[in-house]
N, C-alpha and C positions, 0 to 999 in steps of 0.2 A: 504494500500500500504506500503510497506516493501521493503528497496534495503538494501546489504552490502557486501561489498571487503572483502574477507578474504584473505591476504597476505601470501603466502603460501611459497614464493620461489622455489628451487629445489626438493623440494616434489609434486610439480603438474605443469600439463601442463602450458607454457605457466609464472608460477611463481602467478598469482593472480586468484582467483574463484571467480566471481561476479553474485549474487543472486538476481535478484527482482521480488516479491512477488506481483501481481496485480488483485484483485478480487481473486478467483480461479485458475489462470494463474500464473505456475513457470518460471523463464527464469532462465536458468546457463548460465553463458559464461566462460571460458576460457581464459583471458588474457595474451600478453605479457608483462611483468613486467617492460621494456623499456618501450615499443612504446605506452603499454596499446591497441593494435589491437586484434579484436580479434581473437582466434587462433581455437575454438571450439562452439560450440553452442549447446543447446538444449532447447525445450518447453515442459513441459507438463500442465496436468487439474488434479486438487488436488482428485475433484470426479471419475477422471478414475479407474478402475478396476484393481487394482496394483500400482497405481501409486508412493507408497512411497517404494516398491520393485524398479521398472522402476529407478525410482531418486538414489538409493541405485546406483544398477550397475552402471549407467554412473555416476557418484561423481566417484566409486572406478576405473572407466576406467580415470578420471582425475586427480586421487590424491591419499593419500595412504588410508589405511584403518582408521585411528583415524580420519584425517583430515577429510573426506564422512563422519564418527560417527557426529562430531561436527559441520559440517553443516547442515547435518539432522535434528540436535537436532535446532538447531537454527531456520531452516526453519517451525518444529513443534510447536517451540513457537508462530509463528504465523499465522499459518494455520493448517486445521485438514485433515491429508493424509490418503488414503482408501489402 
């Protein structure tokens, strides 16, 4: 198990991207950097057929291109995506 806020501000929805990593299971959320509510969600499964594509686009429909690069990279340090 793996959680971590990366504090993004005015580079991504909401201002914070919040990652936890559980078994096989990704969660993203989307924070508002106030309220911390949150503003977006998604799940995926590490073994799904794409799934580090999948993770790819929605990170870059939340934030800019570096910011998706360095989470991904983060997220593959501890889990292995197909």
């Amino acid at each position: 198990m793996a959680k971590k806020q990366f504090k993004i501000g005015e580079y991504a929805i909401g201002g914070i991207i919040s990652v936890d990593i559980t078994g096989k299971v990704i969660q993203v959320k989307a924070l508002d950097y106030f309220s911390k509510e949150v503003v977006s969600s998604g799940t995926g499964i590490s073994t799904d057929e794409g799934s580090r594509r999948k993770l790819d686009e929605y990170l870059n429909d939340l934030t800019s291109y570096y910011h998706a690069e360095k989470i991904l990279e983060w997220i593959e340090s501890k889990i292995t995506l197909n």
